[in-house]
DSSP file (Angstrom, degrees, kcal/mol; ACC not computed):
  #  RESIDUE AA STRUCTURE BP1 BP2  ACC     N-H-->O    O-->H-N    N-H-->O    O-->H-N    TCO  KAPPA ALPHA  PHI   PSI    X-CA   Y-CA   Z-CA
    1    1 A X              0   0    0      0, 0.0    99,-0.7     0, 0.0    18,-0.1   0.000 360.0 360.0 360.0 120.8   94.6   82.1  104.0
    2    2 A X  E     -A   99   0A   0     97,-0.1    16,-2.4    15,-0.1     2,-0.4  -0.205 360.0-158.9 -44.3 146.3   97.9   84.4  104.1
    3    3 A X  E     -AB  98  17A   0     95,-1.5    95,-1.8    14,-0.3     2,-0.3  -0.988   8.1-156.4-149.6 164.0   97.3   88.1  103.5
    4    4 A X  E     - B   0  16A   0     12,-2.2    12,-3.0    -2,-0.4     2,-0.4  -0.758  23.6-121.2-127.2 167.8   99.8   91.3  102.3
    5    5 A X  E     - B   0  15A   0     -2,-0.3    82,-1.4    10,-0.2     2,-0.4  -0.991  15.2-153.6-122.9 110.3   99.2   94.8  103.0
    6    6 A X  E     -CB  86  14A   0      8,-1.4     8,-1.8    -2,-0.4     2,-0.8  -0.874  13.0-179.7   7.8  55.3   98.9   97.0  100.2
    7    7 A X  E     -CB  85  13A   0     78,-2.1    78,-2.4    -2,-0.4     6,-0.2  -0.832  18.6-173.8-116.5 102.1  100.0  101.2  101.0
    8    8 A X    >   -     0   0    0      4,-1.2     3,-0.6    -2,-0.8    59,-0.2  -0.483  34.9-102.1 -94.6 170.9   99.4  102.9   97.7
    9    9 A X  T 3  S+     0   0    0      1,-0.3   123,-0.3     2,-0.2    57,-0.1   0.248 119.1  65.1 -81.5  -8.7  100.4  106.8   97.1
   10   10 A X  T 3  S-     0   0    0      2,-0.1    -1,-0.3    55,-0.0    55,-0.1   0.200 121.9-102.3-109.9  28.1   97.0  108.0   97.4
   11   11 A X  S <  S+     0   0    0     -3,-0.6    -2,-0.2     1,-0.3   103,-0.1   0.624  77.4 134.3 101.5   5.3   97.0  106.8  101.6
   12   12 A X        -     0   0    0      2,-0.0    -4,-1.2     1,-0.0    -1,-0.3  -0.462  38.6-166.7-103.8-173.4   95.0  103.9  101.1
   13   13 A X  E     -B    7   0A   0     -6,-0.2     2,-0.3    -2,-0.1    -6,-0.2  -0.735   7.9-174.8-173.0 105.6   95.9  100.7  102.6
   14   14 A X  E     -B    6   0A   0     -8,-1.8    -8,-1.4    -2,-0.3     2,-1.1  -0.763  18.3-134.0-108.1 148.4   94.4   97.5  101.6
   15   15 A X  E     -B    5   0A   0     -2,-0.3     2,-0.5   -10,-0.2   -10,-0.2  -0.777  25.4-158.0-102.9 122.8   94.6   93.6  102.8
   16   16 A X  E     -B    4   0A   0    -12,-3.0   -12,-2.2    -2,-1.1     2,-0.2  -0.914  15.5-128.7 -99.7 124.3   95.0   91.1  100.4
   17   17 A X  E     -B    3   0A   0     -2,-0.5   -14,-0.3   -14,-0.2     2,-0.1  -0.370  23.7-144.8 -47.0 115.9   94.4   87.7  100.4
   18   18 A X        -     0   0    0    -16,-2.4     2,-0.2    -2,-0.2     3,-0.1  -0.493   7.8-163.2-111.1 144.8   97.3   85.4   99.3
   19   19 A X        -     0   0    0      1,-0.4     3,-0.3   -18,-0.1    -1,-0.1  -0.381  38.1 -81.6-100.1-176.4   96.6   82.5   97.5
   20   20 A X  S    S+     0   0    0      1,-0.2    -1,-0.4    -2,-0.2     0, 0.0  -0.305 107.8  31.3 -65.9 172.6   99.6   79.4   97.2
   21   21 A X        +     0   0    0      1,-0.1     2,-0.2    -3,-0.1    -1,-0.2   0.459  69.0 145.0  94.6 -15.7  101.9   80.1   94.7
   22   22 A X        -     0   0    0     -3,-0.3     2,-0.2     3,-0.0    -1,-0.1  -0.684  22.7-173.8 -89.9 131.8  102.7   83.8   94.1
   23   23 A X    >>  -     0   0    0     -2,-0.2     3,-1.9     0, 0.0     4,-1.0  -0.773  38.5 -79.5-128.9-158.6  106.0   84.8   93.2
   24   24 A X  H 3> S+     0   0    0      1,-0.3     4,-2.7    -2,-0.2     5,-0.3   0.768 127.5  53.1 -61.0 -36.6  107.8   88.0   92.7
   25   25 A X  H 34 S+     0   0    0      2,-0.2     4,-0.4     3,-0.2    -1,-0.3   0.880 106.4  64.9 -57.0 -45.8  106.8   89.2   89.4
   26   26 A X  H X> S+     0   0    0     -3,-1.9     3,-4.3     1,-0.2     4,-3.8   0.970 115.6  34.1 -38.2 -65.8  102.6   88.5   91.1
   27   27 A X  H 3X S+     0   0    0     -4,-1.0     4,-0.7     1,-0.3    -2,-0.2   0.684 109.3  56.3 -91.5   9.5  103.5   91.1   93.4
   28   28 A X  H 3<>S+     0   0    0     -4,-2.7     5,-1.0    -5,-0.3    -1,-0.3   0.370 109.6  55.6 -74.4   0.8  105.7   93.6   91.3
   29   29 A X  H X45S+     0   0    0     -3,-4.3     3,-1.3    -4,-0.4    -2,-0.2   0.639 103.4  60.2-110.9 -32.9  102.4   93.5   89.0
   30   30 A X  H 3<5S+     0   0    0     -4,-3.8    -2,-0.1    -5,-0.3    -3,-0.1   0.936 120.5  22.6 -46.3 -41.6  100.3   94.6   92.3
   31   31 A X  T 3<5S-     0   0    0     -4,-0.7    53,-0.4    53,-0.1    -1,-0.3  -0.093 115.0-119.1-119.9  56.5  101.9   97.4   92.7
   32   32 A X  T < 5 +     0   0    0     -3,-1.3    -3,-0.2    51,-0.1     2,-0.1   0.363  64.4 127.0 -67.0 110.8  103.2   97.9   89.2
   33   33 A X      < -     0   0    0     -5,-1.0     3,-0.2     1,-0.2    20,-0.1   0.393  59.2-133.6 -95.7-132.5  106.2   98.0   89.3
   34   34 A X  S    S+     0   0    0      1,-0.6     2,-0.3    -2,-0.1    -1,-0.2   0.301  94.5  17.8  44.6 -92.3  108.4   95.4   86.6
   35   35 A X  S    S-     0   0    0     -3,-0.1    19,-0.8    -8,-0.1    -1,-0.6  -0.703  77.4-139.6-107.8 159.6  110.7   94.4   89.5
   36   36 A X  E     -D   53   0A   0     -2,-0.3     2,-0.3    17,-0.3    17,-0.2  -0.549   6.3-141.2 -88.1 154.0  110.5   94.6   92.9
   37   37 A X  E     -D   52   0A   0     15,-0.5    15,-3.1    -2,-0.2     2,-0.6  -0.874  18.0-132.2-122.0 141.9  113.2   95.5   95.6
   38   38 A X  E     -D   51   0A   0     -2,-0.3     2,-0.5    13,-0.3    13,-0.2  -0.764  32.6-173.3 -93.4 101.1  113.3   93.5   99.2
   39   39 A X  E     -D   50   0A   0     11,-1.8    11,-2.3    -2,-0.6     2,-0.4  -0.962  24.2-149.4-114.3 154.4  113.6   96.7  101.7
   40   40 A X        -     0   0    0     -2,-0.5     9,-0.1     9,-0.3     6,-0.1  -0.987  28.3-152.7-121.3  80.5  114.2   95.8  105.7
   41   41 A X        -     0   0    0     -2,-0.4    31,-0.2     1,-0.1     3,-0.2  -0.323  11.0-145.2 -72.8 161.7  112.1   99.3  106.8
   42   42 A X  S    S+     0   0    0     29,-0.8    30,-0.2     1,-0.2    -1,-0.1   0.719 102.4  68.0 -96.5 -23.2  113.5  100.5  110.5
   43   43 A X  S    S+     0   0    0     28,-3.0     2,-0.2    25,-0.1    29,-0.2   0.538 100.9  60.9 -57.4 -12.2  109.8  101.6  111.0
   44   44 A X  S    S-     0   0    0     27,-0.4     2,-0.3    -3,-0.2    -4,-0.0  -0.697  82.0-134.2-115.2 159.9  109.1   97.7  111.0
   45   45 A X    >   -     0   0    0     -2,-0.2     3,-1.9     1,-0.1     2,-0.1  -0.714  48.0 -54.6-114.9 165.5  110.3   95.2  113.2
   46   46 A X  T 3  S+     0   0    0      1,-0.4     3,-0.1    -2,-0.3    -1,-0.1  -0.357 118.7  28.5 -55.4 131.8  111.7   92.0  112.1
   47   47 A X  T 3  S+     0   0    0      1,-0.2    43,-2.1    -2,-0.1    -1,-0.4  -0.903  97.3  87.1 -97.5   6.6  110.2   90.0  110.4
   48   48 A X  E <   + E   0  89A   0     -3,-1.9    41,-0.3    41,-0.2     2,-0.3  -0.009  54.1 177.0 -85.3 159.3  108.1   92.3  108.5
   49   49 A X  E     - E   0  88A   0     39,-1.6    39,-0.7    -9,-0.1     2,-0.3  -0.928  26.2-119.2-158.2 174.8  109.7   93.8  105.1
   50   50 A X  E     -DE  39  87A   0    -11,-2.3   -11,-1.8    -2,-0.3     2,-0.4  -0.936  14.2-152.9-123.3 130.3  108.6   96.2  102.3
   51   51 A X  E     +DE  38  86A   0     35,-1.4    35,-0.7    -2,-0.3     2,-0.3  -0.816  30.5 176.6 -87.1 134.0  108.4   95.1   98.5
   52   52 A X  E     -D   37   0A   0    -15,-3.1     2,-1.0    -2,-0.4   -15,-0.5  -0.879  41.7 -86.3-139.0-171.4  108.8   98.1   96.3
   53   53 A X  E >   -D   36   0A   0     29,-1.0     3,-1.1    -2,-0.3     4,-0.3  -0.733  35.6-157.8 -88.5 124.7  109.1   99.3   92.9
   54   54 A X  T 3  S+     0   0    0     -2,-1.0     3,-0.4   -19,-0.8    -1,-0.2   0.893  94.8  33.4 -38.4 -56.1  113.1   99.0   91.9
   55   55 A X  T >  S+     0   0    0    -20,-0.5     3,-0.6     1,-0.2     4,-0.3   0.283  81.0 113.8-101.3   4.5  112.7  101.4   89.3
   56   56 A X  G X  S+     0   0    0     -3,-1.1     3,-0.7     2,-0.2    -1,-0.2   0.725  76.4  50.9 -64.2 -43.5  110.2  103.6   90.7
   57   57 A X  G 3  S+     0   0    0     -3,-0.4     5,-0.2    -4,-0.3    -1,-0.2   0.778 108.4  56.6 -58.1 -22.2  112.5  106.9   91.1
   58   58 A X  G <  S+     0   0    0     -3,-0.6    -2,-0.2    -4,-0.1    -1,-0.2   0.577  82.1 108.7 -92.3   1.5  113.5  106.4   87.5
   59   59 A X  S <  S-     0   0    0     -3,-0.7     3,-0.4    -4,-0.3    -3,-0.0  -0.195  87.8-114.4 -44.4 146.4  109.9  106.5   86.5
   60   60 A X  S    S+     0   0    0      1,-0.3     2,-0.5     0, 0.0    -1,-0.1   0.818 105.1  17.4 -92.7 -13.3  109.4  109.8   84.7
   61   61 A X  S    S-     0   0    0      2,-0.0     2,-0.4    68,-0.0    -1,-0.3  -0.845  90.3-163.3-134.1  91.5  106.7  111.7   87.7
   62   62 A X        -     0   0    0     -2,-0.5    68,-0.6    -3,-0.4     2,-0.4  -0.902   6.0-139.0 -72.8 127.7  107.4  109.4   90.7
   63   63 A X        -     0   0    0     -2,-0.4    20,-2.3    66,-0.2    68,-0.2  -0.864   8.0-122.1-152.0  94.1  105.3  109.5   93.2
   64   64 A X  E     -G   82   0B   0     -2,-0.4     2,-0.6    66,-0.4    18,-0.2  -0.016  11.5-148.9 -47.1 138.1  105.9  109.5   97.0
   65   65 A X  E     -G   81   0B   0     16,-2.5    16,-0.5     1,-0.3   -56,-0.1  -0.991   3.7-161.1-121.9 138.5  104.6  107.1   99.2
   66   66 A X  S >> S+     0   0    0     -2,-0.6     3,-3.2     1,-0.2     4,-1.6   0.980  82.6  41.0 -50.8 -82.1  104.0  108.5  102.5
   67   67 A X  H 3> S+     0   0    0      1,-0.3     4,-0.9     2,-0.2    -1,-0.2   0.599 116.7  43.3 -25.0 -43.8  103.9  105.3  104.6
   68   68 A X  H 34 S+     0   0    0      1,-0.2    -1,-0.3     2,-0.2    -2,-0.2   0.446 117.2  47.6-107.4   2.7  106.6  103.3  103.2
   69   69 A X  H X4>S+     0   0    0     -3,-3.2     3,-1.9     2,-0.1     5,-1.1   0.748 115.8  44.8 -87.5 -37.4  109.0  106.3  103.1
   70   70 A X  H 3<5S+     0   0    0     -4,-1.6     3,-0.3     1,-0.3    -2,-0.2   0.690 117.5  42.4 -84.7 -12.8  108.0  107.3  106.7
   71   71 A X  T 3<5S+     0   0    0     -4,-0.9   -28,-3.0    -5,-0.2   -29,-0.8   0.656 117.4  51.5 -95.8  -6.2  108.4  103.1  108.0
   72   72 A X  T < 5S-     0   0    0     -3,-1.9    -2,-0.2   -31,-0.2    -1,-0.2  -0.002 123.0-125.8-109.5  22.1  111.9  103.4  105.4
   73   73 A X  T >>5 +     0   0    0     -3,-0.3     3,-6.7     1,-0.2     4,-0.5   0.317  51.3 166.6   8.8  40.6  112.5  106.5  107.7
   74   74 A X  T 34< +     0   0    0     -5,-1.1    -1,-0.2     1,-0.4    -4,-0.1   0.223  61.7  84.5 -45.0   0.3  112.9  109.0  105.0
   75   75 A X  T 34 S+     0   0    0     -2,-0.5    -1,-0.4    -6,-0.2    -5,-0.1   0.844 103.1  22.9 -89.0 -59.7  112.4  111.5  107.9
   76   76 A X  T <4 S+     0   0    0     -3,-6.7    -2,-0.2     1,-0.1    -3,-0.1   0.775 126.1  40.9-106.1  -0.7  115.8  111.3  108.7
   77   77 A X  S  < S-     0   0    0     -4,-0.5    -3,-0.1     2,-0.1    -1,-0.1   0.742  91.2-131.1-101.3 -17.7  117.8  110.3  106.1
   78   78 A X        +     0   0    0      1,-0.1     2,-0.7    -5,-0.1    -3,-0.1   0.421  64.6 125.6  99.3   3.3  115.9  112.4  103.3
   79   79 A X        -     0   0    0     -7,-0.2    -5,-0.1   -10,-0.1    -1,-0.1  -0.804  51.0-143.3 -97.6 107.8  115.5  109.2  100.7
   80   80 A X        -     0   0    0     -2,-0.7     2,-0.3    -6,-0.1   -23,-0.1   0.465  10.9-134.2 -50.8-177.8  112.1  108.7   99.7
   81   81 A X  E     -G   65   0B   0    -16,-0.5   -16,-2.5     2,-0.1   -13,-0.2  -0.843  28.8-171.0-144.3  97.9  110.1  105.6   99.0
   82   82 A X  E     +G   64   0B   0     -2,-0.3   -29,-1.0   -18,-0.2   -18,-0.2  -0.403  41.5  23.8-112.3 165.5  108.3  106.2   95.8
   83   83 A X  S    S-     0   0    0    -20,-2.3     2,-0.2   -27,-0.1    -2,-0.1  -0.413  99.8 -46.1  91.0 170.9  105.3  103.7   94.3
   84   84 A X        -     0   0    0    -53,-0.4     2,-0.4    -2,-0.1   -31,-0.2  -0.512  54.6-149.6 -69.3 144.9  103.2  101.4   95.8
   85   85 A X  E     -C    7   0A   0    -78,-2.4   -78,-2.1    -2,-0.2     2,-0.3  -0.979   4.7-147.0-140.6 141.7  104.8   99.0   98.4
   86   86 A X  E     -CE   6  51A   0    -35,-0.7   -35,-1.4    -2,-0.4   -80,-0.3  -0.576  22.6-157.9 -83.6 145.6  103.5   95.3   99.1
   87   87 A X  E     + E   0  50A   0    -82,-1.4   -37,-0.2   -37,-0.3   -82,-0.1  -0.625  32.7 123.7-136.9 142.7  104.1   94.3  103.1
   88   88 A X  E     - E   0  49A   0    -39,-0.7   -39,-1.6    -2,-0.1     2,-0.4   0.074  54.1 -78.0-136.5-140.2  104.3   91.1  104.3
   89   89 A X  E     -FE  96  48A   0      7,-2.2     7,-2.7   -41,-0.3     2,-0.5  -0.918  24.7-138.6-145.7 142.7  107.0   88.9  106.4
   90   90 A X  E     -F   95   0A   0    -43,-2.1     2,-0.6    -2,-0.4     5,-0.2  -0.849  17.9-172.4-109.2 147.1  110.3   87.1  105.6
   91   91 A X  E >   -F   94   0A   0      3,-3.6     3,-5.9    -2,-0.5    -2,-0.0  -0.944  67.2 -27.9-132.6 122.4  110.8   83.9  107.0
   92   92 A X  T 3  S-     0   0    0     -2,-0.6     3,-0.1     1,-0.4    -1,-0.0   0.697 129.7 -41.9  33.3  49.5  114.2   82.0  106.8
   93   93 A X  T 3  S+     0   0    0      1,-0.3     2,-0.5     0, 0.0    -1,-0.4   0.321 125.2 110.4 101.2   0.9  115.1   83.8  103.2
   94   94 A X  E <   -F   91   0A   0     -3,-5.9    -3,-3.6     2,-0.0     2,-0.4  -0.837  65.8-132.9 -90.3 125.0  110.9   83.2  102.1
   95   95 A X  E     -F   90   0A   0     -2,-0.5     2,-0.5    -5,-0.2    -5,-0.2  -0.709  29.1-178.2 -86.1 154.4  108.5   85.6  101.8
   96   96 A X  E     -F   89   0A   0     -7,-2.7    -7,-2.2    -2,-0.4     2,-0.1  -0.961  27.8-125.5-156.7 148.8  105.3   85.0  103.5
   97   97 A X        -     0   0    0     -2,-0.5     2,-0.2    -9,-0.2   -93,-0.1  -0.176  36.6-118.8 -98.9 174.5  101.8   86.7  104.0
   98   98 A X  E     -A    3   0A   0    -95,-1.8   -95,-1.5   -97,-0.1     2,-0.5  -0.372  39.5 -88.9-108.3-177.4  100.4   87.3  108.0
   99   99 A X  E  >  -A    2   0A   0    -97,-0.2     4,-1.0    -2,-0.2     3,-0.2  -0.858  41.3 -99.2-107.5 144.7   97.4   85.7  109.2
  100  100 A X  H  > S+     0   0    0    -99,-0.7     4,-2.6    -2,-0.5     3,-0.4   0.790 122.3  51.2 -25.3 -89.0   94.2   87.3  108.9
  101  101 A X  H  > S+     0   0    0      1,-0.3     4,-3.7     2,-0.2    -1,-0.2   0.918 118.7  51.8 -18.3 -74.8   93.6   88.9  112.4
  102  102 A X  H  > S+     0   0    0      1,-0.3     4,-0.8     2,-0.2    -1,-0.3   0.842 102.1  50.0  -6.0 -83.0   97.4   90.4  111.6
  103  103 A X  H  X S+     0   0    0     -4,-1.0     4,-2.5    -3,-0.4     5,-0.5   0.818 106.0  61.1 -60.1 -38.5   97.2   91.7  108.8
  104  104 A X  H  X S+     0   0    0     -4,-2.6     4,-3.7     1,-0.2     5,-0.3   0.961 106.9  42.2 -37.3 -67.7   94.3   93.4  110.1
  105  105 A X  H  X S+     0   0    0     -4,-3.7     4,-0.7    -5,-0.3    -1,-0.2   0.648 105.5  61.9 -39.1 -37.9   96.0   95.2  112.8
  106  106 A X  H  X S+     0   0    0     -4,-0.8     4,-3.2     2,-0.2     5,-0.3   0.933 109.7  45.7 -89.2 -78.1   99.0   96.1  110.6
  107  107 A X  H  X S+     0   0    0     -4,-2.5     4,-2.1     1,-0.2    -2,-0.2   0.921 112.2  47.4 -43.8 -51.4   96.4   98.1  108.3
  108  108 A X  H  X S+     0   0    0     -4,-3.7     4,-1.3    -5,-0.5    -1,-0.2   0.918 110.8  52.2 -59.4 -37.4   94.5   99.9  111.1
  109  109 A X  H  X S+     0   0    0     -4,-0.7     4,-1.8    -5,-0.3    -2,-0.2   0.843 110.5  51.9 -67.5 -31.4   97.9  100.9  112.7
  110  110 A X  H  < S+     0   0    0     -4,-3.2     7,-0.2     1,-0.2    -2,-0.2   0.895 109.3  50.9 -56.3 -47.1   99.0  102.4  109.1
  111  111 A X  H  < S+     0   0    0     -4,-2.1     3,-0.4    -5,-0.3    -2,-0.2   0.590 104.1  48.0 -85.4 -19.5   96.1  104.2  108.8
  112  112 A X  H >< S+     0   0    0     -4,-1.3     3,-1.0     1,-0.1     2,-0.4   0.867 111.7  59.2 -70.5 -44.5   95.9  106.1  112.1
  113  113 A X  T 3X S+     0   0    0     -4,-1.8     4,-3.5     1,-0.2    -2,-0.2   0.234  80.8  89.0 -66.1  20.1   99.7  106.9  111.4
  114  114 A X  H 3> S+     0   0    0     -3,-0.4     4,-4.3    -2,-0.4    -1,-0.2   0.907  81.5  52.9 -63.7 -37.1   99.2  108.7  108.1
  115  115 A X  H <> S+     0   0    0     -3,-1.0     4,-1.0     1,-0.2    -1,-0.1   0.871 117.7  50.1 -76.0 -30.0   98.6  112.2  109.3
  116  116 A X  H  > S+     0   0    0     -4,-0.2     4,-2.4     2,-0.2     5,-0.3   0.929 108.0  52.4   2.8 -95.0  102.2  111.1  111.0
  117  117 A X  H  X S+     0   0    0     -4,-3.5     4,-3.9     1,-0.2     3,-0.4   0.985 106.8  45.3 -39.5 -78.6  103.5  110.0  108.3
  118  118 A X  H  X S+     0   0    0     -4,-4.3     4,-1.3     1,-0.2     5,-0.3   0.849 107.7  56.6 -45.0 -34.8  103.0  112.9  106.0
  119  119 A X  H  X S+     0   0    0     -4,-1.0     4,-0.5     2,-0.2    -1,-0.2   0.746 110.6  39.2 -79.6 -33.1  104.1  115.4  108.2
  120  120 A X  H  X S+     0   0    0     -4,-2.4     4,-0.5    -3,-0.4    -1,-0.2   0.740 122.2  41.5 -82.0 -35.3  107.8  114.0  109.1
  121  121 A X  H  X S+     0   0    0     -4,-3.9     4,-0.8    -5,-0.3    -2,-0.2   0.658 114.2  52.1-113.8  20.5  108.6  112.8  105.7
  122  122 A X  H  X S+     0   0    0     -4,-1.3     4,-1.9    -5,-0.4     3,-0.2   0.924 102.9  59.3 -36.7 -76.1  107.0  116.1  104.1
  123  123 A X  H  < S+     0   0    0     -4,-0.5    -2,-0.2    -5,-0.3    -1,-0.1   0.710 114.7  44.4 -30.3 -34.5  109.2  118.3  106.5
  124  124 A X  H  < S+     0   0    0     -4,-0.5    -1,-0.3     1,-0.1    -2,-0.2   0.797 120.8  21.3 -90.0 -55.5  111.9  116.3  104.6
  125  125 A X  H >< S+     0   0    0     -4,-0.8     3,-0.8    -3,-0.2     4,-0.5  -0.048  72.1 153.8-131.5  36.5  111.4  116.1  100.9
  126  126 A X  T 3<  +     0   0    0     -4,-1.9    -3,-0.0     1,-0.2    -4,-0.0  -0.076  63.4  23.6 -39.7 143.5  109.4  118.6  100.0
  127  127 A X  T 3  S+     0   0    0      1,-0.1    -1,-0.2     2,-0.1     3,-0.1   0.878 101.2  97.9  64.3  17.6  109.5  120.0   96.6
  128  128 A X  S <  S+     0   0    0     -3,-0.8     2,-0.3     1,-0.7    -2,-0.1   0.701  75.5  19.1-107.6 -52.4  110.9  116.9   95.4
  129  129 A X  S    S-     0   0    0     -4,-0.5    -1,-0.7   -68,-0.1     2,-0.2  -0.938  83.9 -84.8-154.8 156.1  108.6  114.6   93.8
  130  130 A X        -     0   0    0    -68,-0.6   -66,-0.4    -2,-0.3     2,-0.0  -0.368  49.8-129.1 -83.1 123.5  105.1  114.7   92.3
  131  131 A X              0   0    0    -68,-0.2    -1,-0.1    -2,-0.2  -121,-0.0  -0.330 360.0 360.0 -49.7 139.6  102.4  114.5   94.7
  132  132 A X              0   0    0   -123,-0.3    -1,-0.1   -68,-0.1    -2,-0.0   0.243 360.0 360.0 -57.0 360.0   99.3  112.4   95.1
């Protein structure tokens, strides 16, 4: 079994288990958004990429997410990453879940970098958007 990572607005960060089959509209409903956007974070290395909500700024109290503004490096360029964000791997124009063990890693490494996280892309866009 494949598995995504999960980084909701309130800090948490869950692994999910991928079944066959899922396409974008599955995981724009995970984190729910309507559509999803394909981001290439600079906080990630190839192949990993970020699903997010498309419409999520135009939401009327958007919601920062730390993580996935702070891997979309929101620290220095000062544009946030609001929502919940799916990430998982592209492969040759497919997206594709990690393998267990992986995914694992991926979450435990998120989650010691929160207090990280918050702190650079705070510094940044404070006073901007509605908190968790």
């Amino acid at each position: 079994m494949k598995h995504v990572i999960i980084c909701r607005t309130n800090g948490t960060v869950e692994d999910m288990g991928l079944t066959e089959g899922h396409d974008l509209r599955w995981y724009a409903e995970q984190i729910g958004a309507k559509f999803v956007e394909l981001v290439h974070p600079r906080g990630l290395k190839s192949p990993y990429i970020l699903l997010c909500d498309e419409e999520g700024r135009l939401k009327e109290k958007p919601v920062i997410n730390f993580l996935g503004s702070w891997l979309y490096e929101t620290h220095k360029h000062g544009e946030p990453i609001v929502g919940d964000v799916v990430i998982m791997k592209e492969k040759n124009a497919d997206l594709v879940g990690m393998e267990a063990g992986e995914a694992d890693m991926m979450a435990e490494w998120l989650l010691e970098k929160f207090g990280e996280a918050y702190c650079s892309v705070m510094a940044k866009v404070k006073d901007r958007l509605v908190m968790p």
